[in-house]
C-alpha positions in Angstrom: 0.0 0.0 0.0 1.4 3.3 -1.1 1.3 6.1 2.0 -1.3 8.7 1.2 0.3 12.1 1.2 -1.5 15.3 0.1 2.3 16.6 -1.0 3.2 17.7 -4.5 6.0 19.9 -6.4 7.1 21.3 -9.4 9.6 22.8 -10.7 9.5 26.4 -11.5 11.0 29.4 -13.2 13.0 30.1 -9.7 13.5 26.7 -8.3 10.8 24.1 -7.2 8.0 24.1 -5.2 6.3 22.2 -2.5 2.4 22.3 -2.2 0.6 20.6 0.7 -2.8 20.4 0.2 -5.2 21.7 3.9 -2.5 24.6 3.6 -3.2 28.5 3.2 -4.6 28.5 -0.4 -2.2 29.3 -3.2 0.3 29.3 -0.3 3.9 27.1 -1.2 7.3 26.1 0.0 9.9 27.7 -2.4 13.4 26.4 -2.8 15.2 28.8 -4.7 18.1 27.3 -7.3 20.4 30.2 -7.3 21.0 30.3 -3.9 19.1 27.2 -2.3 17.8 29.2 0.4 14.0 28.5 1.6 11.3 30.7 0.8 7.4 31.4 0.8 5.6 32.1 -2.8 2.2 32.2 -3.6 2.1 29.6 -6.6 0.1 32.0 -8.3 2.9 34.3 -9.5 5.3 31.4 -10.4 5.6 30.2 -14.2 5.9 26.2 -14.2 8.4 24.1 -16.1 7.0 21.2 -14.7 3.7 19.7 -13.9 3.0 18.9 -10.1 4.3 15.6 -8.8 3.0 13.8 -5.4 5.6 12.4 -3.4 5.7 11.1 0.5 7.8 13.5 1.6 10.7 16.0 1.6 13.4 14.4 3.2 16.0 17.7 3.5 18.2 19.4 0.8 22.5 18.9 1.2 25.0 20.9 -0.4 27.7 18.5 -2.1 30.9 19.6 -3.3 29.8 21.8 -6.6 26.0 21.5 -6.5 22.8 21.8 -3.7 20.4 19.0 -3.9 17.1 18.1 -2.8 16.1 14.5 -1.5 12.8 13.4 -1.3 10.7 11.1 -0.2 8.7 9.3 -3.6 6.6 6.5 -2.3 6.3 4.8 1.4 4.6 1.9 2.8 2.0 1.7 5.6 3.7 -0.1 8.6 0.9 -0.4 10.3 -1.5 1.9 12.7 -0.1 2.5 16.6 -3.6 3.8 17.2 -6.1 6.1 15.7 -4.6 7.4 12.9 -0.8 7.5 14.0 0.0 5.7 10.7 3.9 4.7 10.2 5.1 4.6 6.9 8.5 2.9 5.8 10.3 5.0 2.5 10.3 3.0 -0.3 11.7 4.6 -2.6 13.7 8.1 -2.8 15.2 10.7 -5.3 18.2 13.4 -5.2 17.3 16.3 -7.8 19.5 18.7 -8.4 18.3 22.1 -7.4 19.9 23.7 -10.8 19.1 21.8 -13.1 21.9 23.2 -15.8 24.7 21.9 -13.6 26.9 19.1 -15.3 28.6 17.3 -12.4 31.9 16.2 -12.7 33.7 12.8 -11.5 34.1 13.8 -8.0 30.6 15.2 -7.7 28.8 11.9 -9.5 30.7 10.3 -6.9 29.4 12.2 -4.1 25.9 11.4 -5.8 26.5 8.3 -5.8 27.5 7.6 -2.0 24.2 9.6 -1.6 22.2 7.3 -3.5 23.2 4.2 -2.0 23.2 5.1 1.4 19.4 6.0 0.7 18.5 3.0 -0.7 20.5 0.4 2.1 18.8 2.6 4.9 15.5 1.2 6.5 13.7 5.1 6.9 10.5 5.3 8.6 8.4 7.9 9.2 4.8 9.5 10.5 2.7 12.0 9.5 0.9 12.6 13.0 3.3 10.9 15.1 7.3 11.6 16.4 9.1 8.6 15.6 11.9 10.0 17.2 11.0 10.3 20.7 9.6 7.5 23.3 5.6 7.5 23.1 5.6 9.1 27.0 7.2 12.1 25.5 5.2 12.5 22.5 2.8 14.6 25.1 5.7 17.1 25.6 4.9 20.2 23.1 7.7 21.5 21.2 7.6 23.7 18.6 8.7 21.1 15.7 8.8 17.2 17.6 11.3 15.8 17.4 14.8 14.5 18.8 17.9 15.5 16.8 19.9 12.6 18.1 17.3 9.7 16.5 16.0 12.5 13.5 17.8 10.6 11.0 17.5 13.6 8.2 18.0 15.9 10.7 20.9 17.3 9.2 19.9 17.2 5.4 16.7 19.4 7.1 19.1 22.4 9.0 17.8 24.5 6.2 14.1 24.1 6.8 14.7 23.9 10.3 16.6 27.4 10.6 13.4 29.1 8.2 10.7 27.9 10.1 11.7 29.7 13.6 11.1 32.8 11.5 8.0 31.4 9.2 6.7 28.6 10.8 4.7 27.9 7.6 7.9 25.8 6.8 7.6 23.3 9.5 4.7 22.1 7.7 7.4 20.4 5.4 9.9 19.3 8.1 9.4 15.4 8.0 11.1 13.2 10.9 12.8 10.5 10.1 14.1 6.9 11.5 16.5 4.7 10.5 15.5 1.2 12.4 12.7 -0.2 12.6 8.6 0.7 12.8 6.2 -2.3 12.7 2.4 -2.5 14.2 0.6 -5.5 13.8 -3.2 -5.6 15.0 -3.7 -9.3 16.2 -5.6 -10.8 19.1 -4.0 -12.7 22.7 -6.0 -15.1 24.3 -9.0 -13.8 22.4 -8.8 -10.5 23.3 -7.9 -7.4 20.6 -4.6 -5.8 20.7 -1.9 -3.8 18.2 1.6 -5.5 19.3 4.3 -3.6 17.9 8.0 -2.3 17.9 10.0 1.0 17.3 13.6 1.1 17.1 15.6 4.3 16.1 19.4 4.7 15.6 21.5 7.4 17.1 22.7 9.5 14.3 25.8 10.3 16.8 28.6 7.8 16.3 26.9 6.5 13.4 28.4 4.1 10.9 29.7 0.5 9.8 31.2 -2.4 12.1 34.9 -2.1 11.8 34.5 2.1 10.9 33.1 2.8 14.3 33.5 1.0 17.7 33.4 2.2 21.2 33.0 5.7 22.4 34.0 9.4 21.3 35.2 12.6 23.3 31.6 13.8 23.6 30.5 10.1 25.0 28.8 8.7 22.2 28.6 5.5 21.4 28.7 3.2 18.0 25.5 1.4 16.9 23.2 3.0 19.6 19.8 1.7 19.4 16.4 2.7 21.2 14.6 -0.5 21.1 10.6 0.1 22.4 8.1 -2.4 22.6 4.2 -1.9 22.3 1.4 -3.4 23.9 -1.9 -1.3 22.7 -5.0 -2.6 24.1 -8.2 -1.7 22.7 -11.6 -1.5 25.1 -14.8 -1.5 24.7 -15.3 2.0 26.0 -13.1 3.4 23.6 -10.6 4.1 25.8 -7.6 2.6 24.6 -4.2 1.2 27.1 -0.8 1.6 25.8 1.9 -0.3 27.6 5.7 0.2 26.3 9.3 -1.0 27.7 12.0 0.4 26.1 16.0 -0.9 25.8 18.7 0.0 24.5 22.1 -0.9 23.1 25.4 0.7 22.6 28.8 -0.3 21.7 31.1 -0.6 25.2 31.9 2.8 26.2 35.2 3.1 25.9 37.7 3.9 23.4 38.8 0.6 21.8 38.5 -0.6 17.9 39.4 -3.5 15.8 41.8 -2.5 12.8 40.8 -4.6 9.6 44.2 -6.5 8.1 41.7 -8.8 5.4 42.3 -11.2 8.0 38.9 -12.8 9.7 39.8 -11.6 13.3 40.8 -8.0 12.6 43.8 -6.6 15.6 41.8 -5.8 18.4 43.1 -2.7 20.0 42.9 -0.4 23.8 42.8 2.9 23.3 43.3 6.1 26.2 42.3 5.0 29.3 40.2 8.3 29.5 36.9 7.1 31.5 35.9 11.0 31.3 33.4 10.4 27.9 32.1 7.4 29.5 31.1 9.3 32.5 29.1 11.8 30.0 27.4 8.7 28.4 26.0 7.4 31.5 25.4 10.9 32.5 23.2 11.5 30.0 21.6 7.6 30.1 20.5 8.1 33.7 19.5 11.1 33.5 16.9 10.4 30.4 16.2 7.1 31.4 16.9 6.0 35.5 18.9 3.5 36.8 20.9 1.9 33.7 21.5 -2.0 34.1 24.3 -3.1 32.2 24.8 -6.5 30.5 27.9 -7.3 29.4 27.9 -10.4 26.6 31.6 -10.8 25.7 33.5 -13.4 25.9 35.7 -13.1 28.8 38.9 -15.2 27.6 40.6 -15.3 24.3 40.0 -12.6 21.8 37.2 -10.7 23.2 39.0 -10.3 26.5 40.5 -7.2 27.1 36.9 -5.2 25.7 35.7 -7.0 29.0 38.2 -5.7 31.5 38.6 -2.5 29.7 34.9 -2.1 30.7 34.6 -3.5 33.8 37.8 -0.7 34.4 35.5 2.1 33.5 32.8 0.9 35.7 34.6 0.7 38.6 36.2 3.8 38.5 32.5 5.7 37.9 31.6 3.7 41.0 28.2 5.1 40.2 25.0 3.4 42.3 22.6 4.3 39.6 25.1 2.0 37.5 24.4 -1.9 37.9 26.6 -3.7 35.5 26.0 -7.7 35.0 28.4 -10.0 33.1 26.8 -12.7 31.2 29.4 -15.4 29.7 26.8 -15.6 26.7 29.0 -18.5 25.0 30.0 -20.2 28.1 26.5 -20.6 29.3 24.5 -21.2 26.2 27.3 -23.8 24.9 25.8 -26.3 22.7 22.3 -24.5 21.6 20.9 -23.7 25.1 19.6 -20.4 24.4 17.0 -21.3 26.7 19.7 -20.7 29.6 19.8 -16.8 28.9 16.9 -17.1 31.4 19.7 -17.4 34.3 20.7 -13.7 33.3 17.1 -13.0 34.0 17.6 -14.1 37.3 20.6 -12.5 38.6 18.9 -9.4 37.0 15.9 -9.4 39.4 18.2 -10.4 42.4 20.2 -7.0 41.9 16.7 -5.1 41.7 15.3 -5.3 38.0 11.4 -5.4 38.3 8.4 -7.3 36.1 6.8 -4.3 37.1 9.0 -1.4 35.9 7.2 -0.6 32.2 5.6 2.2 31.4 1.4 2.4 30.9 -1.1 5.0 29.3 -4.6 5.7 29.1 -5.8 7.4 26.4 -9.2 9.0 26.0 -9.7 13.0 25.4 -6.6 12.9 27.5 -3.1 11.6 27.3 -2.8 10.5 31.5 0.6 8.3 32.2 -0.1 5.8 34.7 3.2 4.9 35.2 6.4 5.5 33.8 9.9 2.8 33.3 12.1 4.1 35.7 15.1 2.3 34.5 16.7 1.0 31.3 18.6 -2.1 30.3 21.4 -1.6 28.1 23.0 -4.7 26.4 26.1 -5.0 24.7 28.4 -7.8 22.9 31.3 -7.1 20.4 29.0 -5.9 17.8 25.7 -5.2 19.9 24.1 -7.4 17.3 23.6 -11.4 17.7 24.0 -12.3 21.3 22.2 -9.0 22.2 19.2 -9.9 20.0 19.1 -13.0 22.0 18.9 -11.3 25.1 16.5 -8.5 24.2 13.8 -10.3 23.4 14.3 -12.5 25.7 13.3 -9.1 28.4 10.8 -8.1 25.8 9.3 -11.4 26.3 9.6 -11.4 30.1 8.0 -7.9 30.7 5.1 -8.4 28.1 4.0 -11.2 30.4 3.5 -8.9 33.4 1.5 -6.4 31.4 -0.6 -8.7 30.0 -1.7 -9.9 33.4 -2.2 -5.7 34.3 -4.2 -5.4 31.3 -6.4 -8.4 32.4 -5.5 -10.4 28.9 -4.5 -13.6 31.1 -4.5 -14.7 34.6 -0.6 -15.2 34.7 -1.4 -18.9 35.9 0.0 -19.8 32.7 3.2 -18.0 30.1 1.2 -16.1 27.1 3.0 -17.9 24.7 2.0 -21.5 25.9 -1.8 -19.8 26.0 -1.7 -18.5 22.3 1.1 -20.2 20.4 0.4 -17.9 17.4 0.5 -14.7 18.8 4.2 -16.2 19.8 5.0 -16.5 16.1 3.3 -12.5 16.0 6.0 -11.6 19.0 9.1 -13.9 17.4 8.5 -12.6 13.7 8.9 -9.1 14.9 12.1 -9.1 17.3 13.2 -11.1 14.5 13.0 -8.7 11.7 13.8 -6.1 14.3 17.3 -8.6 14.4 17.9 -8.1 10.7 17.4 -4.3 10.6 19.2 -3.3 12.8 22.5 -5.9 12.0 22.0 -4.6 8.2 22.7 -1.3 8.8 25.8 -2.0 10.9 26.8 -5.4 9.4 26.0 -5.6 6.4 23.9 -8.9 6.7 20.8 -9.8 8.8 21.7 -11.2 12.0 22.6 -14.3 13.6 21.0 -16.6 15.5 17.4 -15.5 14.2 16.7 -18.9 13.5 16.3 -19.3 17.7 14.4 -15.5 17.6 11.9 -16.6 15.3 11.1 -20.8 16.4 12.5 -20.4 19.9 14.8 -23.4 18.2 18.3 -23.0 17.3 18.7 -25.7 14.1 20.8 -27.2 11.6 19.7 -24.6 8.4 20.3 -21.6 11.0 23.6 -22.3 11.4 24.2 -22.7 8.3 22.5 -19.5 7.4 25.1 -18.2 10.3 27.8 -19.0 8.2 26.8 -17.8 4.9 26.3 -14.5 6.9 29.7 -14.8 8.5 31.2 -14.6 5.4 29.1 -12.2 3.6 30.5 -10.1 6.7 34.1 -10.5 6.5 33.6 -9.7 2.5 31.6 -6.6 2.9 33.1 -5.3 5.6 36.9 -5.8 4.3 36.2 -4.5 0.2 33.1 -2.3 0.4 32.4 -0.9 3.8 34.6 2.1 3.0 31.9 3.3 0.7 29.2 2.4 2.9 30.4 4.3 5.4 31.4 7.2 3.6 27.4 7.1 3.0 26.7 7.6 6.2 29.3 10.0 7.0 27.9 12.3 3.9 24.4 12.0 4.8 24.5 12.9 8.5 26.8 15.9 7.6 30.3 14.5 9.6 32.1 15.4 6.6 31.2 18.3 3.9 32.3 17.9 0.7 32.5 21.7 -0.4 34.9 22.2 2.5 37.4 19.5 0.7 39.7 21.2 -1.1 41.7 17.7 -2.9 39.8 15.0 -4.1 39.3 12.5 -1.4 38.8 9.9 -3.9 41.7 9.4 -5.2 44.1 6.8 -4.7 47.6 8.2 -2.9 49.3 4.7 -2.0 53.0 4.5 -3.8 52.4 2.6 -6.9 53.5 -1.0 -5.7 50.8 -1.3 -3.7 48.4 -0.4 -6.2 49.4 -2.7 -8.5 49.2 -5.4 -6.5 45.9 -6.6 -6.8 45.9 -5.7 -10.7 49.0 -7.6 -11.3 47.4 -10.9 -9.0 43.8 -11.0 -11.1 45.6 -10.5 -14.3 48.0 -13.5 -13.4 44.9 -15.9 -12.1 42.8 -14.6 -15.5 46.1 -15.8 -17.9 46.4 -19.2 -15.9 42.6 -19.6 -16.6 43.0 -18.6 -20.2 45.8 -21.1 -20.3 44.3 -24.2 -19.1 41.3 -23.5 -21.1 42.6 -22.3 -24.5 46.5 -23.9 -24.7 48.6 -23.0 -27.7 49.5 -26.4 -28.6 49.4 -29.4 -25.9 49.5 -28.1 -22.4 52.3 -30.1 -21.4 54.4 -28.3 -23.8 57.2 -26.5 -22.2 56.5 -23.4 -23.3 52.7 -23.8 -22.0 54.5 -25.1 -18.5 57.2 -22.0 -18.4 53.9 -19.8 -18.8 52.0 -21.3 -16.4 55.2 -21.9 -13.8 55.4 -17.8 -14.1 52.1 -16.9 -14.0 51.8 -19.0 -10.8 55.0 -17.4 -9.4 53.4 -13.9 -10.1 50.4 -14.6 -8.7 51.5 -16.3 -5.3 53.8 -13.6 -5.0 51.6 -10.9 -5.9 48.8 -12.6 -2.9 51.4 -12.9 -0.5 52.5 -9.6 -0.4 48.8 -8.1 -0.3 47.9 -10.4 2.9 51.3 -9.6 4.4 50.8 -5.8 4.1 46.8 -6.4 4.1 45.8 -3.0 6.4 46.7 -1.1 3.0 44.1 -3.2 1.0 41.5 -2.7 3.4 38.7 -0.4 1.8 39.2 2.5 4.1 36.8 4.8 4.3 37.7 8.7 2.4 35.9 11.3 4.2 36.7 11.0 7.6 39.2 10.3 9.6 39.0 7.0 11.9 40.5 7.3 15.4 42.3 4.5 15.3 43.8 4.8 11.5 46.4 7.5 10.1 48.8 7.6 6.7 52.2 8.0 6.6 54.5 9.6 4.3 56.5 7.1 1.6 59.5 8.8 0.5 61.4 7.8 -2.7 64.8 9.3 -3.5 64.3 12.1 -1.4 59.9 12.8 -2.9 57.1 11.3 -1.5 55.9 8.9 -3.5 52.6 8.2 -1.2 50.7 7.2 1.8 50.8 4.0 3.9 48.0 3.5 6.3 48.9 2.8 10.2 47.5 2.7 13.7 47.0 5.5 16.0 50.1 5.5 18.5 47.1 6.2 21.3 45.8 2.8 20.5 47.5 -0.3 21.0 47.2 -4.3 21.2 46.3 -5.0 24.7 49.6 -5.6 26.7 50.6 -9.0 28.2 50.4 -7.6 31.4 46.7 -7.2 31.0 46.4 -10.8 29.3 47.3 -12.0 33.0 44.6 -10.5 34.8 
């Protein structure tokens, strides 16, 4: 189903225009294409080019290197209803026009376009006309002059422009569309007989955003990679037309302190420590407890071998914030659910309620003519593994699925003699289907892949064709996030404004490694393409010596060629070009006397962890 939208535009003599129908008549949103800037027009006086388009939105306009453009919005889906008529959408598909039409781009520029466009159409973008996406649903109550949150606004950035007219002409924020990236999914369904809407929101933080390998742990201003709000919906419809909305809300977030692993095209990239600085990690639970109570940390990595020193480097920071609205939990996720017993994540729910974590601690609404909170989650759980992906699925649902049985007995659904799902097995496919696509979302946009272990998400089962599905998406990992993730995060870093093209002065896309080392890989797939051709299309018999000479050095080129690619493989890495990495710098090459180009190399600041630590 295509989202209904009463938006339209059409280009214009002075740029293109943005009619939404309800509006003050004749009245339109101008963006100008000499100068970009946002304006008011009466559509009267403007001369069209172009007929009048409908589209779902207007996503934001960014300024590339030579050229302004504006990104829309062209046709959504309906996600499904929260209640009333709080209708989600999910963006199907989107456009980048350029705002002066005239303007040839050149190679840099189509590249810029380019990252643009396929950032767009990898991201999962969600959206409401009547309801912010980007906030909780206890805070949607709060009035502000535009709703929303800048840190889970996904095109807040791309939006500045609209943004900065409308606090002098608020006709503008008629056109200012929130958006998610994560995950928006209602389902109206029934429990035990009884008609309900079960449904999920999660939103990314736009701070810290990025790709697996591209961003890990924590910055100076105590952000964290791949943070997620993850809230959970139980809307109860009654007969007096009142309707109950229960939520509990998560959330997840790379381990707070500096630390990253440095791809080499090896499987396990080098793990390093960096600064032991605890100062942003004290700003990232300051601002956790203060929006969302007590935080309740639960710690999933492995604490031997490779995953190791993330664990004590952790458990470091949280003993020196010595903090008592800070309960931190260690969970030996491998250890304890060895052999398929998923099932055993159930003992983390125990220690869990033993340290103070209550059934009861979820937040519930009324809603009539009024909006009244009858109580609101005073805490938050906030999970972590290497990637906050697979192991932290596990255990989120797992408290989704724990704290949905507490409400249903509040809202009078079942008698809590019984678990809901052994009471209505097919509202437990309903629940399983949903935290499982919430799974894949979510790893996507970090990973690359959908996650693992959703086999166990969606049955409750871990089997034989989910592990191998594991290991298809193991390797689809390593690929995509050793040769392409460069690009992809680029994408992000474009679109959320960390890096500005018309403030780069050099091309960023060009290729400064000394000339060995680009070779390389030409020289190694020319060699394996000539061995090919050989054994398939010999000149004469292929025992011929000549035929074995060619093949003998062809065979010498290319297993020289690999081996020095995977000896040096951090310079084969596809890095990405826009920003900087913490953990990553180049180095000058000098040849007789010039340079001759750029080696990449680790940070001094961050290092293998030390063998004095490998003791503890």
């Amino acid at each position: 189903m295509v989202a209904s939208t009463s938006l339209r535009y059409a280009e214009t003599e002075e740029g293109y225009v943005f009619e939404l129908a309800g509006q003050e008549p004749s009245q339109a949103l101008l963006l100008i294409s000499s100068s970009g800037e946002v304006s008011t027009v009466s559509l009267e006086k403007q001369t069209f080019k172009r007929s009048f388009q409908p589209i779902a939105g207007l996503l934001g306009t960014i300024q590339l290197h030579s050229n302004q453009y504006i990104v829309i919005a062209e046709t959504a889906s309906n996600s499904g209803i929260i209640y009333d008529d709080k209708k989600v959408y999910k963006v199907q598909s989107t456009d980048i026009i350029s705002l002066n039409p005239k303007f040839k781009p050149d190679e840099d520029e189509q590249k810029y376009i380019e990252l643009l466009k396929s950032h767009l159409n990898n991201a999962t973008l969600y959206f409401s006309y009547s309801y912010d996406l980007t906030r909780p649903f206890g805070d949607q109550k709060v009035e502000e002059p535009l709703g929303f949150n800048p840190e889970f606004m996904w095109n807040h950035f791309i939006s500045s422009s609209l943004i900065k007219a409308s606090y002098s002409n608020p006709f503008v924020s008629n056109f200012i569309l929130p958006v998610i990236y994560g995950v928006s999914e209602f389902i109206r369904t029934t429990i035990n007989g009884k008609p309900v809407t079960f449904g999920m929101v999660t939103r990314r933080s736009t701070a810290r955003a990025g790709t697996r390998y591209f961003r890990r742990g924590i910055d100076i201003d105590g952000n964290v990679a791949n943070f997620n709000e993850t809230e959970q919906f139980l809307i109860v419809h009654k007969l007096d037309n009142t309707t109950q909305v229960y939520t509990y809300l998560q959330i997840r977030g790379s381990v707070p302190v500096y630390w990253a692993e440095m791809n080499n095209l090896k499987y396990k990239p080098n793990l390093l420590i960096g600064p032991s600085d605890y100062l942003p990690a004290r700003k990232h639970f300051d601002k956790c407890i203060s929006k969302y109570g007590t935080n309740y940390l639960v710690n999933l990595v492995n604490q031997s071998g490779y995953e190791k020193p993330v664990k004590l480097s952790y458990e470091n920071a949280v003993t020196a914030l010595n903090d008592s609205n800070i309960k931190y939990t260690y969970f030996d996720f491998h250890h304890e659910c060895r052999k398929m017993r998923w099932d055993r994540v159930k003992l983390l729910l125990d220690h869990l309620t033993q340290i103070g974590l209550s059934p009861n601690d979820y937040s519930q609404y009324t809603i009539d003519s009024n909006f009244v909170a009858e109580k609101t989650q005073s805490h938050v759980v906030r999970t972590n593994c290497m990637d906050c992906l697979d192991r932290t699925n596990v255990v989120q649902s797992m408290l989704g699925r724990w704290y949905l049985q507490q409400q249903l007995i509040d809202a009078c659904i079942i008698d809590g003699y019984l678990d809901w799902k052994d009471l209505d097995p097919a509202f437990n496919l309903v629940f399983q289907n949903i935290w499982a696509d919430n799974a894949d979302y979510v790893s996507n946009a970090y990973s690359g892949t959908g996650a693992l272990k959703t086999d166990y998400t969606r049955t409750g089962k871990r089997t034989k064709k989910g592990a191998l599905n594991d290991l298809v998406n193991s390797i689809t990992r390593y690929i995509k996030n050793n040769y392409f993730d460069g690009s992809r995060q680029d994408g992000f870093d474009l679109f959320l404004g960390k890096s500005l093209p018309y403030e780069i002065v050099s091309s960023p896309f060009k290729d400064t490694r000394p000339p060995l080392y680009q070779a390389a890989p030409y020289v190694c797939m020319v060699s394996i393409f000539i061995i090919i051709a050989t054994l398939v299309y010999p000149k004469g018999a292929l025992t011929d010596a000549k035929n074995i000479f060619f093949l003998s050095v062809m065979s010498f080129s290319t297993g020289l060629s690999l081996w020095f690619i995977l000896k040096n493989g951090i310079q084969f890495v596809n890095w990405p070009v826009l920003k900087k990495l913490d953990f990553l710098r180049k180095k000058e090459v000098y040849n007789n006397g010039r340079v001759e180009g750029f080696l990449f190399e680790k940070e001094a600041s961050y290092n293998k962890f030390d063998e004095q630590h490998k003791k503890q």
